[in-house]
N, C-alpha and C positions, 0 to 999 in steps of 0.2 A: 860685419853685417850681423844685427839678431837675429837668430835662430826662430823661425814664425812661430813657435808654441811657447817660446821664452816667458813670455806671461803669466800664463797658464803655469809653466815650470813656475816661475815665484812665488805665485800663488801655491801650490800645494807644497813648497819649501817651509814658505813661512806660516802656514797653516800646520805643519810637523812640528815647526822648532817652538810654536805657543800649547802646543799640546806637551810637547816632553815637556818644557818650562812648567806646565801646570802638572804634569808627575812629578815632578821635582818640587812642587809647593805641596803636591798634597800629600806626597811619603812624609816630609817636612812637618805638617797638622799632624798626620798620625802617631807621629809619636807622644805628643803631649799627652795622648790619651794612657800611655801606659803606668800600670801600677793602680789603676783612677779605676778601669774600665770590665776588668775580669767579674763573671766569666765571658764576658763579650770581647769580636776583636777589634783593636785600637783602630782604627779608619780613619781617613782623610779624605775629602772631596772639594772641586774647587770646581764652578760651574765659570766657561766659558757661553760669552752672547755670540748671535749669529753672526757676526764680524768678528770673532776670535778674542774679543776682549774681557778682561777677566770680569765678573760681573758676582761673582759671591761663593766664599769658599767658608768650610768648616771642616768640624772634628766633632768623632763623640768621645763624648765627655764622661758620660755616667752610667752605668746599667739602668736599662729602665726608660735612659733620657732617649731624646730624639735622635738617631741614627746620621752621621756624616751627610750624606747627601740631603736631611731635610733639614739641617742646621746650615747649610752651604744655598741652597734653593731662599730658606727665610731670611738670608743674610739677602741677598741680594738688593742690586740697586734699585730696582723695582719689579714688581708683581708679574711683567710683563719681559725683564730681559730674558730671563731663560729659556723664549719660545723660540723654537731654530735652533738654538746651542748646543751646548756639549757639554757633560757631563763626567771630568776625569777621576777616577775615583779608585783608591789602592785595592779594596778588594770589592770583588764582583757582585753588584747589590741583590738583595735579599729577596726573592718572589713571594716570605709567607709570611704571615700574623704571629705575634710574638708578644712580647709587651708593649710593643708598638706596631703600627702598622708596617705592608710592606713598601720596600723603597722604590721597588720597580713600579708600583702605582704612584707613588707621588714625584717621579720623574717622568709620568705619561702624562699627568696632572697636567705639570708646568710646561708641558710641549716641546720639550727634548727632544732634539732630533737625531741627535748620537750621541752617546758612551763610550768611553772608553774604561777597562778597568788594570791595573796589574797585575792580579791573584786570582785565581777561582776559589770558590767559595767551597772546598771539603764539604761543611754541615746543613746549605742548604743551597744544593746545584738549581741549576735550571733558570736564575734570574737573568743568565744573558740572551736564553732562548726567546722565556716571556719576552724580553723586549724587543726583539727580531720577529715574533711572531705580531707584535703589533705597529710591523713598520721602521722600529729606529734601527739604526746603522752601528751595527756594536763591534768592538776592536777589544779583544780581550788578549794574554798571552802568545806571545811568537807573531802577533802581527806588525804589519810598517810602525804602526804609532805607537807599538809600546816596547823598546827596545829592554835586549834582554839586562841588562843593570837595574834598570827598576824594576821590573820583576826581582829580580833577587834582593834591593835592599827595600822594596816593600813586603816581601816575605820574611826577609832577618827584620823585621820591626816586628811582622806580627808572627815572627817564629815560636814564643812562649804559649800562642793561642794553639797556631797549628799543629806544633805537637803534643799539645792537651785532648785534643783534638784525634790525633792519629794514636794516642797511647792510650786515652784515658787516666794518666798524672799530669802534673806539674813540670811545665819546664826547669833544670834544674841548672845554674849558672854557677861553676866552682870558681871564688874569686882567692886569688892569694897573693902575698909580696915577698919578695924571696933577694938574695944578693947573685950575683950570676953564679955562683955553686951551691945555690938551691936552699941558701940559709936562711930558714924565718926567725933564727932569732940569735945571736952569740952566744958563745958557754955557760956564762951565766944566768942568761934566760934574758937578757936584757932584747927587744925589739923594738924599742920607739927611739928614734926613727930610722926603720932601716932606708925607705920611701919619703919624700920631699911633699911641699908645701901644694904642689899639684897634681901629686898624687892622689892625697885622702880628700884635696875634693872634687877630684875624681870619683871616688867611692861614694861619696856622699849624695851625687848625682846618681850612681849604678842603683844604690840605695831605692833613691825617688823613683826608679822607674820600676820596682818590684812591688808585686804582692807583700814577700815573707822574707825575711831574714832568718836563714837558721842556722845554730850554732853545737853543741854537743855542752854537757852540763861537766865537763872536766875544762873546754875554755869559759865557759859561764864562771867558775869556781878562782881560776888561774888570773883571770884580766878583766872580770865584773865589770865587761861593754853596753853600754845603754843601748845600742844598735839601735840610732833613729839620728833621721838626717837633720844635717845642722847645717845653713841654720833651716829652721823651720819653712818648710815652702809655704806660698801664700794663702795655700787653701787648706793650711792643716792638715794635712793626709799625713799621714805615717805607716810606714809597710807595718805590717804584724810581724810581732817577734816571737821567732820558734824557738824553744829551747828543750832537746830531745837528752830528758833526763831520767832513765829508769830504774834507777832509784831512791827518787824524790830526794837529792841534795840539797836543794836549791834554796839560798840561803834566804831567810824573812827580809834582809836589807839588800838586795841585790839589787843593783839597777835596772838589769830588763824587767824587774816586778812596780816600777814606778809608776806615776799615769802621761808619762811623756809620749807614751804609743801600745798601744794595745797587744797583748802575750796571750803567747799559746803554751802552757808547758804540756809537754808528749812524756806521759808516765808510763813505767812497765804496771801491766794488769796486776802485780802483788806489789808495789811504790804505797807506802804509809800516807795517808790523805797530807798534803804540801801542806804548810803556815803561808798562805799566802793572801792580799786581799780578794774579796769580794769578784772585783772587777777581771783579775786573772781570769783566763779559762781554762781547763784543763781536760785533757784526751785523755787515751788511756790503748796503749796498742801491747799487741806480746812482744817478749824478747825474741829474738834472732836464733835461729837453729845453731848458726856456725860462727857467732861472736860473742864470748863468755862477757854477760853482761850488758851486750846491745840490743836496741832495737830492732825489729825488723823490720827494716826501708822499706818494703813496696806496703805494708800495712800503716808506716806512718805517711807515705805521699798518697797513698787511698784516701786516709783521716783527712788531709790537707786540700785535695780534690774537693773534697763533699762539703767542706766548706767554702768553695769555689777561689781557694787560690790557686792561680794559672800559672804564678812564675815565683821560683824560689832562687834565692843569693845564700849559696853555700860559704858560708865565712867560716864555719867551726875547724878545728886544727889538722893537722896531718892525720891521725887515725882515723876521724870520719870523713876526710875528703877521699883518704884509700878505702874504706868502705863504700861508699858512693860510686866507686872509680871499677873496682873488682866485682860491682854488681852490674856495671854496664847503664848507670842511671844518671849520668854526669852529660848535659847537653852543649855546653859551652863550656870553656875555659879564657877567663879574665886574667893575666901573670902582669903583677904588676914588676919590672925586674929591674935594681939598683945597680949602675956600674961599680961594684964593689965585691969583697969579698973578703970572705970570714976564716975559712979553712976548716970550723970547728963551730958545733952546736946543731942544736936539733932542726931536721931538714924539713922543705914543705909540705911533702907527703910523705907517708908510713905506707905499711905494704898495701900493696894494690893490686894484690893478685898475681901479679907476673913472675913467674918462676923462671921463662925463657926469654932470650930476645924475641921471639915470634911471638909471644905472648905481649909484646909491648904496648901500651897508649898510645897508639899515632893520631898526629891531629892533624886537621887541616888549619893552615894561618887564614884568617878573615882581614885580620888590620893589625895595622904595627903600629903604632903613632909614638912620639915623642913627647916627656910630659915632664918640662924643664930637664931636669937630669938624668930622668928616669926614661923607659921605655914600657910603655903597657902593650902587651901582645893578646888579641881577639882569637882566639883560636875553637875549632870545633873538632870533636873526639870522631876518628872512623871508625870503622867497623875493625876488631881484633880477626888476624888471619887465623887464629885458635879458637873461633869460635861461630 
């Protein structure tokens, strides 16, 4: 015998499982936007009709450009589905005036009748109230319809935004490849290939989804990397290539000096003026109190800030990933790791600060995944209990 509200039950089952469906397309949008979109955050929106049917979803694209939700509204099938509907959308739209208008108005526009979003909005609260205050029916974090997984990998998309966000720097992502005893490279200095044919493009991909690529001007000098993705994605974009050299090595024929993607060289304030084109650009920060001859990291991710990059791909060698690491400014860790093993040659990190075990790096695992032969590990750094 059916249960008399059995119906009703279906109905609000399968009105849940087209809303997650539609968190799950619009985390999906939001990621295209990264590397594209700083200093704004990558967003996804995918407008459900008053029958739960998907009716027009987007992404933003561009600083400047039009916002998820009205890229997702103008897609639609017509002018008129989105009255009644629903409105899924990664993070919680925007109630103020910007370079564009705000999104919580042209979701009242269109006669939205509920929102739902992932994230709240750190930079500009208040957009789930405005909509509550004019009637729609909003489902924001911890409710039925936004279970917690999407909250968290709508937040790990736009994690580079809201830690820019909560720091005032650049997300800073340490990628490296190593053999399982921690070897970047044999005795000789020989490393290609310690990692497999899906590995690097893998990286190539990590690549696309950055701001900046940065590296230290002793691996500039050592492996003269073009550091830009290959092949070319179809919109031309190319992260910017950092190369934190202070004092000015940086040879006139080097590859990150080409015009395959746009460079940043980070000079020490007494660095001899570079030979380099036109088109280069060039900083200029002080050295480091406590590294004979380095930068000083929070004055070069400030320079990098105010140029509005939001996410940087730490590639440079073992001494500045231990710089990075011993400063406490490393936000992710990418380990790309080879079942193999060397016994001998130079390791993936140099010192990092850590004198004690209690002083150690501990990370949290995000994702493990397997990538043909290899194993690439997502990991996030915790808090040091020495600190």
């Amino acid at each position: 015998m059916a249960h008399p509200d059995g119906g009703a039950h279906d109905a609000r089952s399968g009105d849940h499982d087209r809303v997650v469906a539609a968190l799950e397309r619009a985390v999906e949008l939001s990621a295209r936007g990264l590397g594209r979109v700083s200093p704004n955050p990558a967003v996804g929106c995918v407008i459900l009709d008053a029958e739960g049917h998907m009716a027009g979803e987007g992404w933003h694209a561009r600083p400047g450009g039009p916002h998820a939700e009205v890229v997702a509204l103008d897609g639609a099938r017509t002018p008129s589905s989105a009255a009644g509907g629903t409105a899924v959308v990664t993070l919680e739209p925007c109630p103020h005036t910007g370079r564009t208008g705000p999104c919580t108005q042209a979701l009242l526009k269109a006669g939205i009748s509920r929102v739902v979003y992932a994230v709240a909005d750190p930079l500009h609260e208040g957009g789930g109230e405005v909509l509550q205050q004019a009637g729609v029916e909003v489902h924001g974090p911890g409710s039925d319809l936004v279970p917690a997984e999407f909250t968290q990998s709508a937040a790990f998309v736009n994690e580079p935004w809201l830690t820019a966000q909560r720091t005032s720097r650049p997300h800073v992502t340490w990628k490296f490849a190593a053999t399982l005893d921690g070897r970047s490279a044999a005795a000789d200095g020989t490393s290609r290939w310690i990692t497999g044919d899906e590995v690097r493009a893998d990286v190539h991909q990590l690549r696309d989804s950055v701001d900046a690529v940065l590296i230290g001007a002793g691996t500039q000098r050592t492996d003269d990397p073009q550091l830009t993705v290959r092949p070319a994605p179809q919109d031309g974009r190319q992260p910017l290539r950092v190369i934190l050299d202070p004092s000015g090595t940086t040879a006139p024929g080097s590859r990150v000096l080409d015009a395959a993607a746009p460079t940043l060289l980070v000079l020490g304030t007494d660095a001899p003026e570079p030979d380099a084109p036109d088109r280069v650009q060039i900083a200029r920060v002080p050295k480091a109190m406590k590294e004979a001859g380095g930068l000083d990291l929070d004055s070069v991710l400030a320079t990098l800030y105010a140029r509005d990059v939001r996410s940087i791909l730490l590639e440079g060698g073992p001494s500045l990933a231990g710089s990075f690491l011993a400063a406490g400014l490393v936000d992710r860790v990418v380990a790309y790791l080879a079942p193999a093993l060397l016994g001998a040659g130079p390791a993936a990190l140099a010192d990092a600060g850590v004198a004690t075990i209690a002083g150690t790096h501990r990370l949290e695992p995000i994702d493990v995944t397997t990538l043909g032969p290899d194993i690439r590990l997502i990991a996030r750094p915790t808090r040091r209990t020495d600190r």
